[in-house]
Every structure is written in C-alpha cells, then in structure tokens.
N, C-alpha and C positions, 0 to 999 in steps of 0.2 A: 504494500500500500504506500502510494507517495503523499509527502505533507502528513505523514504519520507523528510527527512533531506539532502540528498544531491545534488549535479547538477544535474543530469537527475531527481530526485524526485521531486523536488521542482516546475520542469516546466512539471511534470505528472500531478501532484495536479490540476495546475491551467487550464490543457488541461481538466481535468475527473470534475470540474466543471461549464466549459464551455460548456461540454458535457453536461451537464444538472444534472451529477452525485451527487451522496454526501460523497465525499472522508472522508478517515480515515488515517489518519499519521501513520506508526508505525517508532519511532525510538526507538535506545538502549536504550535511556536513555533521556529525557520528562526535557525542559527547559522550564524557564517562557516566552520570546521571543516565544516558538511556541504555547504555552495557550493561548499567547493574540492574534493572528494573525488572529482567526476565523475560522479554520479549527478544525477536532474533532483529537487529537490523542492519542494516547495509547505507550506505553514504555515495551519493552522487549528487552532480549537478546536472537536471533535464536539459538544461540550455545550451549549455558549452561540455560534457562528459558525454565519452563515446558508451552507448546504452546498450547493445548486441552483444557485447561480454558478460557485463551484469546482468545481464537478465537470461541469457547461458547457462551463468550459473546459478544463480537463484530457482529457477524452472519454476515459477510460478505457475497455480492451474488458472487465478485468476487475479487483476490487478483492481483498486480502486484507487483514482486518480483524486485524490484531493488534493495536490500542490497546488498553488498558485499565488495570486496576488490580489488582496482585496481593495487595495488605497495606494496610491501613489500623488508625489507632487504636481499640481496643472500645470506642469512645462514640456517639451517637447523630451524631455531626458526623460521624466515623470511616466510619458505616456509611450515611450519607448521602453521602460521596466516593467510597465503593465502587459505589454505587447510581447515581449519576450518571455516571459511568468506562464503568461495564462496562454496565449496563442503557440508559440514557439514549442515551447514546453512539450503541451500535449502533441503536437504536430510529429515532433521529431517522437514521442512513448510512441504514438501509435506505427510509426512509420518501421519503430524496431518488435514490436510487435507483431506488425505483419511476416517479417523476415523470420521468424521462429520457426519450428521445426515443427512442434506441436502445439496444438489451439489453444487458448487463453481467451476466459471471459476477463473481457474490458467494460469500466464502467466511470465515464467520465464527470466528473463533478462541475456543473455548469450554478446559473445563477437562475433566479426570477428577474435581478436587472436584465437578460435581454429583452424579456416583453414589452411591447407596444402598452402605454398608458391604456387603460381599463376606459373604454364608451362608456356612456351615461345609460343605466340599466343592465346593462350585466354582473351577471353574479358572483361569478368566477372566470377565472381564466384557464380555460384546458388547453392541450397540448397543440390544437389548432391555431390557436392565438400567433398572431401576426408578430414576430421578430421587429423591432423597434425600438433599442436602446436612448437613452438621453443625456449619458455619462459616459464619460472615455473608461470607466470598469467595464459595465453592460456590453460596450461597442465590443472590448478585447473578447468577454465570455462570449458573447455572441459571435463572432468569430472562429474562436475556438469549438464552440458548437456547430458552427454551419461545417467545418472543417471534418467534424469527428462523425457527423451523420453522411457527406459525401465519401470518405473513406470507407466509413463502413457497409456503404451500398456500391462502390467500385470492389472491394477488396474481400466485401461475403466476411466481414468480421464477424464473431461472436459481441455485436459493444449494445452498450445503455448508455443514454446521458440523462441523468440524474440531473434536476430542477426544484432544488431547494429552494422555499421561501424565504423570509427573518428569519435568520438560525437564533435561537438562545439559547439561555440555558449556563449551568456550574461550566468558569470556566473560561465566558465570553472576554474577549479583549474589551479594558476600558474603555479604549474609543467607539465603542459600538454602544448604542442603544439597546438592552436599559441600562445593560451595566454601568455606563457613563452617569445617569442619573441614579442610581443607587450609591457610587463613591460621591458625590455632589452632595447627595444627603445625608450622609454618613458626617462627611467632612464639617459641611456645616448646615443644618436642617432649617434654615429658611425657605423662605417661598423660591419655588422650584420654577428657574426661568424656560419657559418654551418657546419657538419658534413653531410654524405648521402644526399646530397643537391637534386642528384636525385629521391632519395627513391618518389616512387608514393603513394597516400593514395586514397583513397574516404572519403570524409568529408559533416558531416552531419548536418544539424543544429537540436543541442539538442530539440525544440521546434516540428520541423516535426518529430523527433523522438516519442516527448510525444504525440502526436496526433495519432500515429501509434498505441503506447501502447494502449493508449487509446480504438482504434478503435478494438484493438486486446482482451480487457476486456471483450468485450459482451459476454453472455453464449453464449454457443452452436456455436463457432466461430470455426476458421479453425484451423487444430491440426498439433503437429510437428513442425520441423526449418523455419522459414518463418527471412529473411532479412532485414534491414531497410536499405537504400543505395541510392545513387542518381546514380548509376551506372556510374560516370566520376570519372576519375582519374586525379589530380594535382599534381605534384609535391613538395617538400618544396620549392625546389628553387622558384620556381612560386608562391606558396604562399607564403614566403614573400617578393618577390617583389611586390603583390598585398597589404599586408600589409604597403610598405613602399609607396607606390600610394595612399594609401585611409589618410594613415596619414601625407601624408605631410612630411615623412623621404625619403634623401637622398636615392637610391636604390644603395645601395653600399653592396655586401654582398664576405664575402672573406671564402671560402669552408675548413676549415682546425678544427673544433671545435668539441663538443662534443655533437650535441641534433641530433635527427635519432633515426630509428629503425634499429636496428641490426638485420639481420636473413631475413628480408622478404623485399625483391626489391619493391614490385608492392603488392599492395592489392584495388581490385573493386570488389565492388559487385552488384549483381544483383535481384532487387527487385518484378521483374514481380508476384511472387507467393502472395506474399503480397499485391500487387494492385489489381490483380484476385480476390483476397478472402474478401477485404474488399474497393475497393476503396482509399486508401492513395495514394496520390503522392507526389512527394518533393517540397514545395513551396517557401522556402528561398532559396536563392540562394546563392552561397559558396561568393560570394561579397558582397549581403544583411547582412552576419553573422558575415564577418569579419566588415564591420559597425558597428556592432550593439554591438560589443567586443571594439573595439577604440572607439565609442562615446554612449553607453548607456544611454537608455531614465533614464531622474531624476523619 
C-alpha cells in the first residue's frame, strides 16, 4: 500500500489486517518508528525511483494507492508538486504494474474535488456526475483519475478508483477541517470564527473509508469510479456546533473568518455503486467521529 504513512494509510493498514491481510507499507522514505511497529514496509519515491524492481520483489496480489498530495503552494512550483504527487505518481504505479508478470488488483485513491459543483436539486452525486474541478488539487486528482480509468480500459487492468468524500476522523491533519477547529477550541474557547458557514460537505469517517478500500482490494472486484460517502450533507455551521456540544464549548460561532471551501456550495455523494458491489456501508456516524477526534482512545 503506498502513502501507508499517512491519515487514510495508516487506518488502511490496520483495516487490511483485520481483514485477515498481510499488508506492506510503502512510504518515501522508511523511518525507524515504522520498523518497529510490526508491519513489513518498503521505501520508495513514485516520482523519480525506478518501480519494476520493487514491486518484483515485493509481489504484491494487490496495491492501494493512497500516496499523494493534498495542498500545495498557488505558485506554478506549488502546482507543479501537486502534478507530480498525485498525477505522475500514479501514472508511472500503474505503468509498472502493467509490466508484471502476474495480475494485481489496483485500486486508486482519487478525491470528490474532481466533481463538477452539485445543480440546484440534486441529491447526491453518483458516479455519473460530470468531472469539473475548481482547484489546482481537484484539477491534479482528476487527472490522475481520467489517466487511471483510460489505462485501465487500454491495458484490461484488474483497477478501482476509489472517490472519497470529507475524510475525518482520529488522526486528521490540523489543517483540515474539523480538526482545525477542535485545536482552535481547545486552545482558546471563544466564539469560533467561520467563513462559508453554510458550505455543505459529506463527511466520512476515515476508518469506514479504510474498510471500503479494503473491501475494494480483493482481485477481480468491481472496476471504474465507485464513491465512498454517507450520502448526508452537514453543514460547517452545524458541524461545529456539534463540535462545540460534544466538547463542552460554548456554541458561540461569529461567521466572518477564513476556513471554507471556496468554489463548491454543496458537495454529497452517493454511494449505492459501492454497496452493490461489495457490501460496505457507513458505520461511524458523523457524531461517533467527531468523539473520537475530541476525546481519542489512549
């Protein structure tokens, strides 16, 4: 599994274990912290390390692609690290994956930024929904997406690409939403500044996400865009006023600040294709996750 080092990897691992699996880390670059930890992994760079060796020898039956990049600087170097991350990357996994000897289920870890903004009156967005980023991340995953479904219909791959919502959940990096405003409140529990107070999300817990993946590993599984989503839409205002209910702050939140997504009002998705095909359903609930971010088991 690549990007086995980070938030969704991390609670991949321990889903494809659970599963009965016997996972393989791959990160860029192999610390002593993840030697000791009992998992097997291996250290490459997707971008610039030659991949046909390593994956020779590792003989993986199947890969899950979570490396990449979720943020970079708006400069042209910025949108160049984005472009090699998430585009390059996968480009060159799959390119040595076809060269294998024996098959391997692939299964690409893409975004819901590539969706086209949600019409006025739809519910959700399934897999049909029109491709239509509005950010240089979305532009890269989309990219990377259209790359990985055209390969995999020249070249007869065993691939999936996986279409996570809002990942959350134990774990999230600070700069993301909510975790951002759970350290805010921690720090100092005044009235909690918001921006796009409206903006709707679908928010997922990272951990049903890894199960999905998981679920999605198996050879010979279902090919193409399939969604990871709880299909409800929350608000930020809402969420965090749920976060100021579960922790015990003040629910005071004053609308004039800077966190939000710019570009897209409303994003929900819809997951039926993925339940169809493998059974997954969402079993943390957007309240269970915000828990389990404010008070984490030791």
């Amino acid at each position: 599994m690549t990007g086995a080092g980070g938030f969704i990897g991390g609670h991949v691992l321990a889903a494809l274990v659970q599963s009965g699996a016997v996972p393989i880390g791959l990160v860029r670059r192999l610390s002593p912290v993840q030697q000791e930890n009992g998992f097997e992994w291996a250290g490459a760079d997707l971008v610039t390390d030659p991949l046909d060796e390593l994956l020779a020898g590792l003989q993986p039956d199947a890969i899950i692609h979570c490396a990449g990049r979720t943020a970079a600087p708006d400069t042209d170097a910025g949108r160049e690290a984005l472009f090699a991350a998430n585009l390059t990357a996968t480009a060159r996994l799959i390119a040595a994956v076809s060269r294998m000897r024996q098959p391997v289920r692939l299964v690409i870890v893409s975004s819901a930024a590539i969706w086209a903004p949600m019409p006025p009156g739809l519910a959700a967005i399934d897999e049909a929904h029109p491709m239509r980023p509005v950010a240089a991340y979305g532009v890269s995953k989309a990219a990377a997406t259209l790359h990985a479904l055209t390969e995999s219909e020249r070249l007869d791959l065993d691939l999936a690409v996986a279409v996570p919502f809002n990942v959350i959940g134990p774990g999230q990096p600070g700069r993301l939403v909510p975790q951002v405003f759970i350290d805010r409140l921690r720090a100092n529990p005044a009235p909690l500044a918001l921006s796009n107070a409206e903006t709707v999300r679908d928010w997922i817990d990272v951990r049903d996400v890894a199960t999905a993946l998981a679920a999605l590993s198996q050879p010979k599984g279902p090919r193409g865009l399939l969604n990871i989503a709880s299909g409800i839409g929350v608000s930020l205002k809402e969420m965090a006023q749920a976060l100021c209910r579960i922790g015990g702050w003040a629910p005071v939140l004053r609308e004039d600040a800077t966190h939000g997504t710019a570009g897209v009002n409303r994003s929900i998705g819809d997951a039926r294709r993925l339940t169809a095909a493998t059974g997954w359903t969402q079993r943390i609930t957007l309240e269970a996750s915000l828990r389990d971010m404010i008070s984490p088991a030791s």
